[in-house]
OpenMM code with the backbone's topology and positions (N, CA, C; nanometers):
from openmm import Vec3, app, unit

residues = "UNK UNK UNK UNK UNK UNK UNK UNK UNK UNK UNK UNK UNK UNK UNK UNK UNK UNK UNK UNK UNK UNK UNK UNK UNK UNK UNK UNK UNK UNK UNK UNK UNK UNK UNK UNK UNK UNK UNK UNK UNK UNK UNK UNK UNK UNK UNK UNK UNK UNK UNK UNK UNK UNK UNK UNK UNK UNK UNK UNK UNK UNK UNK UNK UNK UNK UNK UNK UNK UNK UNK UNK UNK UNK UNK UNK UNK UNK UNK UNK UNK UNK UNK UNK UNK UNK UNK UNK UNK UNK UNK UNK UNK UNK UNK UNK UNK UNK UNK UNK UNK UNK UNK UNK UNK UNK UNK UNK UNK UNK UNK UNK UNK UNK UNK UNK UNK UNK UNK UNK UNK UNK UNK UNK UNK UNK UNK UNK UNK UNK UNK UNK UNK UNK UNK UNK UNK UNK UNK UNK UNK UNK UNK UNK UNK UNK UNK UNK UNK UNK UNK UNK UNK UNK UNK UNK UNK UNK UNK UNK UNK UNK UNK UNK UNK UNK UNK UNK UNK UNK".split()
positions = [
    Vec3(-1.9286, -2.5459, -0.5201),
    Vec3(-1.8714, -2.4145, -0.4962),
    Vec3(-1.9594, -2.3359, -0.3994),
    Vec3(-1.8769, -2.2578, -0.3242),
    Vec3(-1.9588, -2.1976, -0.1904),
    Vec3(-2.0316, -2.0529, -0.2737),
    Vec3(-2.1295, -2.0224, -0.2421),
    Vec3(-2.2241, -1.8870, -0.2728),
    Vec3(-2.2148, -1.7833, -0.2188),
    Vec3(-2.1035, -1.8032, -0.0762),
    Vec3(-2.1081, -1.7120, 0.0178),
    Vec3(-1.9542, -1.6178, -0.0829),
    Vec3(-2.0316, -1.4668, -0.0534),
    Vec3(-1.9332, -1.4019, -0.0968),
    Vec3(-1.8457, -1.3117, -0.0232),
    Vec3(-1.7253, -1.2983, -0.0368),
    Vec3(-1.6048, -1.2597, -0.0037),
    Vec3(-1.5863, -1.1036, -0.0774),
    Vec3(-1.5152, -1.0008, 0.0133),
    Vec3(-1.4555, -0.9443, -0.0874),
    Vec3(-1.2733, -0.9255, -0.1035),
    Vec3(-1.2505, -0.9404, -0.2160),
    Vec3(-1.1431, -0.9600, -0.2843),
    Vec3(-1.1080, -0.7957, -0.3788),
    Vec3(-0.9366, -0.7815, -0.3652),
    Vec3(-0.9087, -0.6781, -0.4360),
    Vec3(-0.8374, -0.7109, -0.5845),
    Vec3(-0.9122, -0.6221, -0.6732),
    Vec3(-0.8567, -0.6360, -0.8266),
    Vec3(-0.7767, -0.5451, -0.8544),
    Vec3(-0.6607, -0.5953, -0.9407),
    Vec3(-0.5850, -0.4710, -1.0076),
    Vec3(-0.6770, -0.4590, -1.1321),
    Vec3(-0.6099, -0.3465, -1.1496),
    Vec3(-0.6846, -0.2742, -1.2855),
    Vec3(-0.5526, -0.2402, -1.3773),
    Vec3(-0.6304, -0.1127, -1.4729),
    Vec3(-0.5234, -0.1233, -1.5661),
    Vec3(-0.5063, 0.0163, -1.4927),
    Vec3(-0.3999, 0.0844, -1.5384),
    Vec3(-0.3954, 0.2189, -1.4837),
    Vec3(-0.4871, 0.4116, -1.4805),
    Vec3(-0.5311, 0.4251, -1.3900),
    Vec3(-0.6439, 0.5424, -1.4170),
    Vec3(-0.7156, 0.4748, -1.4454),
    Vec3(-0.8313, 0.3458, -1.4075),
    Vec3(-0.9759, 0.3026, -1.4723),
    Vec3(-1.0216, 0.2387, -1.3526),
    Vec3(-0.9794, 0.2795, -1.2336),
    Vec3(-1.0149, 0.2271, -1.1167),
    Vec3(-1.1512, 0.2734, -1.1093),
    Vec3(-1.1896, 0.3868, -1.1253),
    Vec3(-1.3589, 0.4429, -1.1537),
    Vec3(-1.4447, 0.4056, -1.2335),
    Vec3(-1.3882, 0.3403, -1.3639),
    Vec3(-1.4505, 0.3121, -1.4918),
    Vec3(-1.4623, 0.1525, -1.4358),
    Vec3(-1.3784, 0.1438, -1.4034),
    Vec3(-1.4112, -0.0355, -1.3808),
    Vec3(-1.5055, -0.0630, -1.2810),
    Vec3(-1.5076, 0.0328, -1.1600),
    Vec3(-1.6094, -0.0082, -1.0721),
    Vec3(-1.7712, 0.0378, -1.1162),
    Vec3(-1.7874, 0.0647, -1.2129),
    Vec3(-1.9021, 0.1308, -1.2707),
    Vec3(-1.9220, 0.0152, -1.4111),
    Vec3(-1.8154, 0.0027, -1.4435),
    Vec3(-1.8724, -0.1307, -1.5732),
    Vec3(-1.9157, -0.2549, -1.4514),
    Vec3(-1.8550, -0.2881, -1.3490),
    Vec3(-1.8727, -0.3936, -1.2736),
    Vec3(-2.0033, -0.3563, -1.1966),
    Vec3(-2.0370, -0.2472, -1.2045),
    Vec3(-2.2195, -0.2522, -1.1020),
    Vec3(-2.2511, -0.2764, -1.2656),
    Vec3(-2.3046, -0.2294, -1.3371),
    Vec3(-2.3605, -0.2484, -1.4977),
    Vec3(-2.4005, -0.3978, -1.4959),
    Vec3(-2.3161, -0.4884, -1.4621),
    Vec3(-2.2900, -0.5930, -1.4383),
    Vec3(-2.3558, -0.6648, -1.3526),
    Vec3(-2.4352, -0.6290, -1.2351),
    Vec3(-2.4855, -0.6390, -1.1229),
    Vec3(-2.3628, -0.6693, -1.0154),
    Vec3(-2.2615, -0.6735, -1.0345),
    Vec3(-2.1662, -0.7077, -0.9486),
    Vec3(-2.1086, -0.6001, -0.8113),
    Vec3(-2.1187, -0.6154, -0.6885),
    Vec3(-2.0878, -0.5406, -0.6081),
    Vec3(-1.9084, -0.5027, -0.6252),
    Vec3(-1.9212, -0.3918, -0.6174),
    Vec3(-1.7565, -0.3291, -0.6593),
    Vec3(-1.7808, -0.1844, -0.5868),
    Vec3(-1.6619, -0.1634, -0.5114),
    Vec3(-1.6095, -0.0538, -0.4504),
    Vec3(-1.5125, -0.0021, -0.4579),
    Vec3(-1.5079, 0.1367, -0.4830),
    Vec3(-1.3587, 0.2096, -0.5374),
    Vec3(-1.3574, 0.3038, -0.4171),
    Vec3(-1.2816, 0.2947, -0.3478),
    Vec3(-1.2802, 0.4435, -0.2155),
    Vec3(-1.2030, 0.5593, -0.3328),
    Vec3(-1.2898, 0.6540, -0.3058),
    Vec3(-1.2314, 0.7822, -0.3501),
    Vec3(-1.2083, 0.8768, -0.2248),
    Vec3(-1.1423, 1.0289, -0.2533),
    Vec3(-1.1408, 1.1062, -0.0812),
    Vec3(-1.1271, 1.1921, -0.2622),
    Vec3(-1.1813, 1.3475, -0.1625),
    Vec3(-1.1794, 1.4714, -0.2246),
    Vec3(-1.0243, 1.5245, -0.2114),
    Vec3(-0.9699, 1.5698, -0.3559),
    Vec3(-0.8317, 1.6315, -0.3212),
    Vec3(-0.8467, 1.7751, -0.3813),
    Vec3(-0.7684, 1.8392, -0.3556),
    Vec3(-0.7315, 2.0075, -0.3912),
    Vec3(-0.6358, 1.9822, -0.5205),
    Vec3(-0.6611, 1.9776, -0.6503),
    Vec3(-0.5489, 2.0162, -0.7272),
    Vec3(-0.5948, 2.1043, -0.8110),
    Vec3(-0.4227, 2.1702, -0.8289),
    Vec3(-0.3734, 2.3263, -0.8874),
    Vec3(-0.3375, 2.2356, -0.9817),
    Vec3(-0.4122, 2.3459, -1.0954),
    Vec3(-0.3555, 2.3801, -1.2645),
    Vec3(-0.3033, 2.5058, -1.2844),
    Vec3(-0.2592, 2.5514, -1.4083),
    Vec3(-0.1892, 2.6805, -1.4103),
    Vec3(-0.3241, 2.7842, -1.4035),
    Vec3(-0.4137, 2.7230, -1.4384),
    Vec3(-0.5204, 2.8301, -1.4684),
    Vec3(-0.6553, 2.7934, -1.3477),
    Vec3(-0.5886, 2.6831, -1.2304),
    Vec3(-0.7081, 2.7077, -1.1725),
    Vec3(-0.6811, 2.6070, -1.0805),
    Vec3(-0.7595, 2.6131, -0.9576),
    Vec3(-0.7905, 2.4740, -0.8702),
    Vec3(-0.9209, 2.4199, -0.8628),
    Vec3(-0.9487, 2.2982, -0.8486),
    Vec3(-1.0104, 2.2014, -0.8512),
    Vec3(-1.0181, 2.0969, -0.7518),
    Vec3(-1.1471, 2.0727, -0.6864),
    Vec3(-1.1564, 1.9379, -0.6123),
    Vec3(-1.2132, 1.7918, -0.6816),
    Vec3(-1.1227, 1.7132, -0.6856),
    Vec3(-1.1694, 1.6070, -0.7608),
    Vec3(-1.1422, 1.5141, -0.6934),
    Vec3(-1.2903, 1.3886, -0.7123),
    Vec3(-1.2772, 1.2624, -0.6367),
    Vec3(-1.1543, 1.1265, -0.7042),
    Vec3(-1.0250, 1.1483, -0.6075),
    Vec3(-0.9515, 1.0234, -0.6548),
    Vec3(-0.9241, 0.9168, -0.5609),
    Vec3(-0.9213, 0.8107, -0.6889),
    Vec3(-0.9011, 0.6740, -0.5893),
    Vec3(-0.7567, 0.6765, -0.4850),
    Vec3(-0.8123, 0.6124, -0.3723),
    Vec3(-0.7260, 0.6115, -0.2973),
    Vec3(-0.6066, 0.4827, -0.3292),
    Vec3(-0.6554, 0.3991, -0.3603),
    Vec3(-0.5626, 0.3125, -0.3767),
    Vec3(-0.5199, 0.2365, -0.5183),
    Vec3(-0.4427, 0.3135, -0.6017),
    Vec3(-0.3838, 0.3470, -0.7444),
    Vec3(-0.3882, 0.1653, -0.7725),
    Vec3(-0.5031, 0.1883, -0.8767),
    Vec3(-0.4722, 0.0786, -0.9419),
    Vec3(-0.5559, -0.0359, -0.8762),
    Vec3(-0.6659, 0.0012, -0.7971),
    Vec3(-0.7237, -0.1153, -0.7175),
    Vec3(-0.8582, -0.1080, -0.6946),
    Vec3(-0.9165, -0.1968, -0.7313),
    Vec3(-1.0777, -0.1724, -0.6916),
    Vec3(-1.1347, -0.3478, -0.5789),
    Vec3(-1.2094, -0.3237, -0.5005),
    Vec3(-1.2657, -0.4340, -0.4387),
    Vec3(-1.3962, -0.4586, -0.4616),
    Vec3(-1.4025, -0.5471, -0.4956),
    Vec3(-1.5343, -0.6525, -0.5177),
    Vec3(-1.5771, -0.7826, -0.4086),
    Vec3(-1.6915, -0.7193, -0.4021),
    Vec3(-1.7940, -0.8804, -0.2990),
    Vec3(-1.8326, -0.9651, -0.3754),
    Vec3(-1.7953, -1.0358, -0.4415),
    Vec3(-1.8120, -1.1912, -0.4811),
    Vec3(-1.8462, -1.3321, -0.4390),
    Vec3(-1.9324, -1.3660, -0.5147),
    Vec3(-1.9306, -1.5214, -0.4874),
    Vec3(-1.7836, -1.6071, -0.5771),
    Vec3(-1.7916, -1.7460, -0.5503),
    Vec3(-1.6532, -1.8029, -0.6206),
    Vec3(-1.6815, -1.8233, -0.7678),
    Vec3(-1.8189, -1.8216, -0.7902),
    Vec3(-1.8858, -1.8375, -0.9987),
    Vec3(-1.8898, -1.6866, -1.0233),
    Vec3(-1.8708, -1.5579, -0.9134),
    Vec3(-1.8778, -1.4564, -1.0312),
    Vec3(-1.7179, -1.4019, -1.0289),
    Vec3(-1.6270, -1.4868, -1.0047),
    Vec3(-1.4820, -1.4163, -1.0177),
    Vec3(-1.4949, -1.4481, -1.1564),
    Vec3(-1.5067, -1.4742, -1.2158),
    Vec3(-1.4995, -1.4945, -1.3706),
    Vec3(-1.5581, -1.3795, -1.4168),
    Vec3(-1.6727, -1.3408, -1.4400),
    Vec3(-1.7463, -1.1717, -1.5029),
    Vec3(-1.6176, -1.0923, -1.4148),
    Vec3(-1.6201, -1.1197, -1.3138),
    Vec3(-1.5118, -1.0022, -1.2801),
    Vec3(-1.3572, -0.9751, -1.4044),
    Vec3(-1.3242, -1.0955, -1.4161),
    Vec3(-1.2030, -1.0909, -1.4922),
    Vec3(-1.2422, -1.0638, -1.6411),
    Vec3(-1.3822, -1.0660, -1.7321),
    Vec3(-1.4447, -1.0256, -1.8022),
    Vec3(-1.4617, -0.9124, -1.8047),
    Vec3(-1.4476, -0.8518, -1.6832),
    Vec3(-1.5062, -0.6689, -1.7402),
    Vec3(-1.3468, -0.6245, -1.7818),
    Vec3(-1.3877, -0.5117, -1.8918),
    Vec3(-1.2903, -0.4231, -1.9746),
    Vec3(-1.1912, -0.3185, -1.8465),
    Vec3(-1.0920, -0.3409, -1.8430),
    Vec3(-0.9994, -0.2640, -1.7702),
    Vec3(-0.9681, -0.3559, -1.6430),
    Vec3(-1.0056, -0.4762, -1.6370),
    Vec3(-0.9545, -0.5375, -1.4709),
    Vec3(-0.8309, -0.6403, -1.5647),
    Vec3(-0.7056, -0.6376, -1.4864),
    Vec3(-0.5613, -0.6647, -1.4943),
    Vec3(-0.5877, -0.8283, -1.4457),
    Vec3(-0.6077, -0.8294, -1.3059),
    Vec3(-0.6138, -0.9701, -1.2499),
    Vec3(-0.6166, -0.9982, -1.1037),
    Vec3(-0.6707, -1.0630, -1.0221),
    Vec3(-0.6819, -1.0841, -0.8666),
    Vec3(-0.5967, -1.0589, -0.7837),
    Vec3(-0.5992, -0.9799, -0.7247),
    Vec3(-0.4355, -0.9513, -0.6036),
    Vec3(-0.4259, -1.1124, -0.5279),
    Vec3(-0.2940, -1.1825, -0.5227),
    Vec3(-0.2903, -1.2950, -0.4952),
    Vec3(-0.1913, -1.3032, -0.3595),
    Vec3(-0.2388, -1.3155, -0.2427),
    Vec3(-0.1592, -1.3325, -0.1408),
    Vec3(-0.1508, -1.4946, -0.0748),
    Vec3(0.0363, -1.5447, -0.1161),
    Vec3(0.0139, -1.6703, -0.0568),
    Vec3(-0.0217, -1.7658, -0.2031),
    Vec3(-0.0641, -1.7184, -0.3000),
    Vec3(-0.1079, -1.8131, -0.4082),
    Vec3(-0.2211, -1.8007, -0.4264),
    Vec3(-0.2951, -1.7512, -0.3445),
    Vec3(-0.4516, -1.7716, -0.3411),
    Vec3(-0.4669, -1.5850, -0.3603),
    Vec3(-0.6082, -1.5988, -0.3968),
    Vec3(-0.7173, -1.4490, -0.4431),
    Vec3(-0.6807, -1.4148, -0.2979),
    Vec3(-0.6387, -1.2816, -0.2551),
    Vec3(-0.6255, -1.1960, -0.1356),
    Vec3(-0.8034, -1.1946, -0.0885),
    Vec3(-0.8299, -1.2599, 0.0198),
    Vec3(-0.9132, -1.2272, 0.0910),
    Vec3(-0.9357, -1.0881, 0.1649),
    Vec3(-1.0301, -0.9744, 0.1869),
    Vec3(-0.9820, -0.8881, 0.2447),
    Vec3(-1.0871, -0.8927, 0.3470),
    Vec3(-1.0663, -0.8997, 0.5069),
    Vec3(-1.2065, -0.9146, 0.5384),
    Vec3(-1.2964, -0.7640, 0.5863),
    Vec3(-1.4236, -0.8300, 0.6028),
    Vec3(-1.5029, -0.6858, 0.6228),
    Vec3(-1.5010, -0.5880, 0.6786),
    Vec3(-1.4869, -0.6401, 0.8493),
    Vec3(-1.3955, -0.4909, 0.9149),
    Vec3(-1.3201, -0.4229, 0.8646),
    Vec3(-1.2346, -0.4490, 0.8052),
    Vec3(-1.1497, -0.3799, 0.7125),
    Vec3(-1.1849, -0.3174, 0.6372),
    Vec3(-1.3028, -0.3293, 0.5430),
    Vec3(-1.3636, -0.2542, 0.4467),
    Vec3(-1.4322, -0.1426, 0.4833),
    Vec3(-1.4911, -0.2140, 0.6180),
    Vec3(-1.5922, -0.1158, 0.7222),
    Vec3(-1.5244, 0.0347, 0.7497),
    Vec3(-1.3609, -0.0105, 0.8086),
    Vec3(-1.2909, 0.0756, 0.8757),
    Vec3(-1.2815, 0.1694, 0.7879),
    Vec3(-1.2404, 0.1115, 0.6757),
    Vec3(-1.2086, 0.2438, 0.5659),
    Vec3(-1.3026, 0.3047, 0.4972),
    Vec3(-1.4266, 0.2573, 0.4985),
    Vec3(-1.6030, 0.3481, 0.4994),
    Vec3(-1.6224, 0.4094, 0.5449),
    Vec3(-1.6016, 0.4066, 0.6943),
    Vec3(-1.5935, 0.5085, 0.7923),
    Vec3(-1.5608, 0.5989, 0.8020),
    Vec3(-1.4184, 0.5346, 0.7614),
    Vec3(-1.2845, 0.6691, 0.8033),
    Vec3(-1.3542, 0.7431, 0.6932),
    Vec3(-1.3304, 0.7061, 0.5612),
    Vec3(-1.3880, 0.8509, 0.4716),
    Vec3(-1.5342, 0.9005, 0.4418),
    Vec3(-1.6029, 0.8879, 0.5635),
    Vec3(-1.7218, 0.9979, 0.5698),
    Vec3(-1.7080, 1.0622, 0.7074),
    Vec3(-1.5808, 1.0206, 0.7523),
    Vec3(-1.5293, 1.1287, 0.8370),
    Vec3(-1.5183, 1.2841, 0.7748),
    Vec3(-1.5753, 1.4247, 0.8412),
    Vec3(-1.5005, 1.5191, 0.7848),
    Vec3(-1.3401, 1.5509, 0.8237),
    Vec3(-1.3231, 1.6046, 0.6532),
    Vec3(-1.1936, 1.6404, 0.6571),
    Vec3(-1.0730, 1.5189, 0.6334),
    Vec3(-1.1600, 1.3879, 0.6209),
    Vec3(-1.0604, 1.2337, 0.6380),
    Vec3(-0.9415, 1.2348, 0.4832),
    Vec3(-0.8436, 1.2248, 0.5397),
    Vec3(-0.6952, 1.2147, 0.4281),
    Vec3(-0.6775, 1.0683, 0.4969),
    Vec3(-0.6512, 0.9823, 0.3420),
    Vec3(-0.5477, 0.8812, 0.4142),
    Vec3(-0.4601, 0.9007, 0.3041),
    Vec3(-0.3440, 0.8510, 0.3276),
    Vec3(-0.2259, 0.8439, 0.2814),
    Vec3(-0.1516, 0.7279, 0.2235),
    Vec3(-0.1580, 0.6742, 0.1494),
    Vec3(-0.1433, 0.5086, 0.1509),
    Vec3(-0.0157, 0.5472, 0.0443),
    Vec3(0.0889, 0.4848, 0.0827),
    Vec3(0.2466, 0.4107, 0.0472),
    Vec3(0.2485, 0.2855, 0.0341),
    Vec3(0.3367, 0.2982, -0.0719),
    Vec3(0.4361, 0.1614, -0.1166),
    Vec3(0.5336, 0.1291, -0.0332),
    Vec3(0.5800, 0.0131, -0.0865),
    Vec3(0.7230, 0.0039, 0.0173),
    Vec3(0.8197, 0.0735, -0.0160),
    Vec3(0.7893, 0.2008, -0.1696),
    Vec3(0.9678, 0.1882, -0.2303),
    Vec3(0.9547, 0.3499, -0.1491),
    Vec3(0.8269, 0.3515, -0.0419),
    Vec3(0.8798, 0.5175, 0.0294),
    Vec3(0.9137, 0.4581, 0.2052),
    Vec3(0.9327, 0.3159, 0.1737),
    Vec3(1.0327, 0.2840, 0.3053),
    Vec3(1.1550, 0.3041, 0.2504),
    Vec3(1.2492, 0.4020, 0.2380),
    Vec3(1.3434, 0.3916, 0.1838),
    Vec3(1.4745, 0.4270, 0.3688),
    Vec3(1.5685, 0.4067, 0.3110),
    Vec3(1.6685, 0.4240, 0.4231),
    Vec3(1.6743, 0.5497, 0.4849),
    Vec3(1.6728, 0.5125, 0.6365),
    Vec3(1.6879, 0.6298, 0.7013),
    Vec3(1.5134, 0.6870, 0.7711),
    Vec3(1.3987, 0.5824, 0.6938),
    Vec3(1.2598, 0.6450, 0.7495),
    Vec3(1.2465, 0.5457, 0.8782),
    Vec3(1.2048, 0.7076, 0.9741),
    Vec3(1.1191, 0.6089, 1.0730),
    Vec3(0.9795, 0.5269, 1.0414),
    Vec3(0.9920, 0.3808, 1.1545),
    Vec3(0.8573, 0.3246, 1.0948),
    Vec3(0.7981, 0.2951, 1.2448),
    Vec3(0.7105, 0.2066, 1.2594),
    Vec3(0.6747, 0.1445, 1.4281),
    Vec3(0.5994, 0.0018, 1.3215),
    Vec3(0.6073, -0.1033, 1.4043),
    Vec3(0.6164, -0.2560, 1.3906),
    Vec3(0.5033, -0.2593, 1.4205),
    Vec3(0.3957, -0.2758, 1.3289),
    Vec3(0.2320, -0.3175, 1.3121),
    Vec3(0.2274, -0.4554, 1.4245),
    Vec3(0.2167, -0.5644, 1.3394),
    Vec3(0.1948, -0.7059, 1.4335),
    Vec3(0.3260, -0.7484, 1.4803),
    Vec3(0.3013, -0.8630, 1.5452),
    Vec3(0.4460, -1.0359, 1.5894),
    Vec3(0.4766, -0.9033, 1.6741),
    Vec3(0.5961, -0.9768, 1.7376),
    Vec3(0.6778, -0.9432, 1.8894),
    Vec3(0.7036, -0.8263, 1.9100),
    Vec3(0.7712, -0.7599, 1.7848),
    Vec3(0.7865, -0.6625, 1.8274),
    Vec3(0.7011, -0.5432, 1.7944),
    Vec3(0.5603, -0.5762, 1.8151),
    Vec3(0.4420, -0.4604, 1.7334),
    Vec3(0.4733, -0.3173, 1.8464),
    Vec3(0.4322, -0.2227, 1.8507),
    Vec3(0.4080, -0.0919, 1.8736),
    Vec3(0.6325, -0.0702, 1.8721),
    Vec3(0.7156, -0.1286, 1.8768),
    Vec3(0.8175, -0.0765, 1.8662),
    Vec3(0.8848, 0.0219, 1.7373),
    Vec3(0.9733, 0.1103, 1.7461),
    Vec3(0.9975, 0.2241, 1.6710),
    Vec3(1.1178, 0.1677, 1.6157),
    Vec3(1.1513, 0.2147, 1.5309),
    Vec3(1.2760, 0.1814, 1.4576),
    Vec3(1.3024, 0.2759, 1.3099),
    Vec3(1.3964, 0.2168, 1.2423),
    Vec3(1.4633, 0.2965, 1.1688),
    Vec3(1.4754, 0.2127, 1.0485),
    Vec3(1.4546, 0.2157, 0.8947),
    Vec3(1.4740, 0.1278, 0.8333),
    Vec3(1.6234, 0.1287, 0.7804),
    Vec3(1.6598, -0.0087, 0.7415),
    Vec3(1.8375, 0.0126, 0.7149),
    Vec3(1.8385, 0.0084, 0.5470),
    Vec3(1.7014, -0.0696, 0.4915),
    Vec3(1.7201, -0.0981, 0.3929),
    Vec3(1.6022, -0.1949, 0.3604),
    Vec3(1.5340, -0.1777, 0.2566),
    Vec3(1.3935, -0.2744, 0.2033),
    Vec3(1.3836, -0.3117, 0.0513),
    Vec3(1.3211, -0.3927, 0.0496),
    Vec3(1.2802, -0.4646, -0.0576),
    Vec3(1.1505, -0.4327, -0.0966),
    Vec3(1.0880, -0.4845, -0.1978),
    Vec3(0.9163, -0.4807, -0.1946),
    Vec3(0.8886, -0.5893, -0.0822),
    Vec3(0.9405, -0.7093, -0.0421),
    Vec3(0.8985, -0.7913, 0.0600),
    Vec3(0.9447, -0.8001, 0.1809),
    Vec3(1.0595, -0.7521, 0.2374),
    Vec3(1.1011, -0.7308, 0.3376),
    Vec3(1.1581, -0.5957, 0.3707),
    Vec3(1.1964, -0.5550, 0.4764),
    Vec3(1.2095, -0.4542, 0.5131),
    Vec3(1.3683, -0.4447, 0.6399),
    Vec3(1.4477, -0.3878, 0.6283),
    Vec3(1.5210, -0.4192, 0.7489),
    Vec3(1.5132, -0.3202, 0.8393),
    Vec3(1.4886, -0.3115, 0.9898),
    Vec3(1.4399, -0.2275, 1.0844),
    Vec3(1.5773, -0.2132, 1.1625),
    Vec3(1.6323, -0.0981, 1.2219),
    Vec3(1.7302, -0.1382, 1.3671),
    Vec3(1.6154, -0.0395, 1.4570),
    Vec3(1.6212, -0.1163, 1.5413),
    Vec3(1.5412, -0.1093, 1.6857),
    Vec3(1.6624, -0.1286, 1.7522),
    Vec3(1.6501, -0.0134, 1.8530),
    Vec3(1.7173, 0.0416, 1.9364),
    Vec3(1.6576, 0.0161, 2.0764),
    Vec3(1.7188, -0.0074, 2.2183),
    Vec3(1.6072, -0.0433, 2.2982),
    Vec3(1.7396, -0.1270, 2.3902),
    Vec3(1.7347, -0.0789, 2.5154),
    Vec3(1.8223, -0.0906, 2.6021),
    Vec3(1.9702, -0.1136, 2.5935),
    Vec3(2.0151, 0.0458, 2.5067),
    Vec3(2.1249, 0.0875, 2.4729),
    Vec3(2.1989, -0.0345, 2.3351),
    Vec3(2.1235, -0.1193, 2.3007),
    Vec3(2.1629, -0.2050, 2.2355),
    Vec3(2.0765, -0.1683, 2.0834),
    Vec3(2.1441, -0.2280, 1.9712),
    Vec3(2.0573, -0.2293, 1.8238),
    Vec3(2.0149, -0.3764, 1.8050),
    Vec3(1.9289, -0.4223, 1.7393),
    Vec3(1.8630, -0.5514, 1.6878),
    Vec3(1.8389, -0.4752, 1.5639),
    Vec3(1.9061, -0.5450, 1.4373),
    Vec3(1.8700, -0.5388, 1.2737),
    Vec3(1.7595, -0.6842, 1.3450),
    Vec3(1.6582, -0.5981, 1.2497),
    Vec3(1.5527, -0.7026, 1.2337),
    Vec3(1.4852, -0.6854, 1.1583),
    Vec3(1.4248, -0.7873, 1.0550),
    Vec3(1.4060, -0.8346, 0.8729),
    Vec3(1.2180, -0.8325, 0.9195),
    Vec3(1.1232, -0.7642, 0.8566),
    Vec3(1.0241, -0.7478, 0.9127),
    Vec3(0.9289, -0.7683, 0.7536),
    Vec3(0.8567, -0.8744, 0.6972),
    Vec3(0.7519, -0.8167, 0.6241),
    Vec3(0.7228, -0.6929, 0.5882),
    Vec3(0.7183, -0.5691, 0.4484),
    Vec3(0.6583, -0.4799, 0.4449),
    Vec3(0.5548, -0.4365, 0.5231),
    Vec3(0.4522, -0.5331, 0.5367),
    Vec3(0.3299, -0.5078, 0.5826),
    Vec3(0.3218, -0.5158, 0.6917),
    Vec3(0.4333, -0.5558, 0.8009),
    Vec3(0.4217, -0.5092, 0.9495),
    Vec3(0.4587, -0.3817, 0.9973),
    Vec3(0.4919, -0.3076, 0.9063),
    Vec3(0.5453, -0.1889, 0.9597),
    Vec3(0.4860, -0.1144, 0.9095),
    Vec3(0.4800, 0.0311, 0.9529),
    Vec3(0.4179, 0.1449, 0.8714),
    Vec3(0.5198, 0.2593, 0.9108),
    Vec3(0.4967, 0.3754, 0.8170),
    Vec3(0.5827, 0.4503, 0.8521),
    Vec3(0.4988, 0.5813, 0.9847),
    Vec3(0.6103, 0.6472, 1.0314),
    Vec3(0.5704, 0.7270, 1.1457),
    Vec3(0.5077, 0.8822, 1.0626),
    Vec3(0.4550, 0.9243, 1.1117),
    Vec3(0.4224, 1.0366, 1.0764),
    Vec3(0.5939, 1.1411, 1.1126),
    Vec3(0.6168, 1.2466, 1.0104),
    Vec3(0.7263, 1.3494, 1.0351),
    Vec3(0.6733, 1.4281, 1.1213),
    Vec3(0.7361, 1.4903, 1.2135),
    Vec3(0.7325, 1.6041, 1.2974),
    Vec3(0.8167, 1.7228, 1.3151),
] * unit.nanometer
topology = app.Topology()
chain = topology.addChain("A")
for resn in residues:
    res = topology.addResidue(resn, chain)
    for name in ("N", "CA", "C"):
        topology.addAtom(name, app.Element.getBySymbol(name[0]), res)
């Protein structure tokens, strides 16, 4: 088994995305929860509190002998599995989103697919038709249907969730 470690994203159970990444250092295990500062109103007051950005998910740098303590600590659900296999996530990626939130003022916004709903604009992440705009007709959790519009003509075209993102409103 290789020593070299990866990091990989865990579901959790719900609200213990903080608790879990804190039983998992206890642990000696590298675990990262991105939090961002939010503004919330109660009836009797506002408050800035650090929440996870991504509901239900914490990432861990692992070797392939400590995915096991991982699935051992109290509140982790089970390995996000893309393809069959543990979702690899690679580092740039982790980097990017380190960054971004010690940016001041940094919001990210992270959606599901069920707020691709009909009628949102999106633009086509990767494959052929990446930076193009479109319209969704209709989605799934795994696919998505786009009409792209584009020399007076429509193309319905069936796109992976994850190639598309939605546009910002204006």
């Amino acid at each position: 088994m290789s020593e070299e470690k990866k990091w990989y994203a865990i579901y959790t159970k719900p609200r213990w995305e903080k608790k879990v990444s804190a039983l998992l250092a206890q642990k000696s295990l590298e675990a990262w929860c991105p939090v961002q500062k939010i503004r919330r109103q109660w009836s009797d007051r506002k408050k800035t509190v650090l929440e996870p950005l991504f509901k239900s998910y914490v990432f861990v740098h692992v070797s392939e002998k400590e995915k096991t303590d991982v699935l051992r600590t109290g509140g982790v659900v089970n390995f996000v599995y893309y393809l069959g296999k543990h979702a690899v996530i690679r580092q740039r990626e982790i980097d990017t989103i380190k960054a971004y939130l010690l940016e001041e003022g940094a919001q990210i916004s992270v959606e599901s697919w069920e707020s691709l709903a009909e009628n949102i604009k999106v633009q086509v992440t990767q494959g052929v038709f990446m930076n193009s705009t479109g319209t969704v007709v209709r989605s799934s959790h795994k696919k998505v249907y786009v009409r792209l519009e584009s020399l007076g003509q429509v193309m319905m075209v069936e796109f992976p969730v994850a190639h598309v993102e939605r546009l910002a409103e204006r």
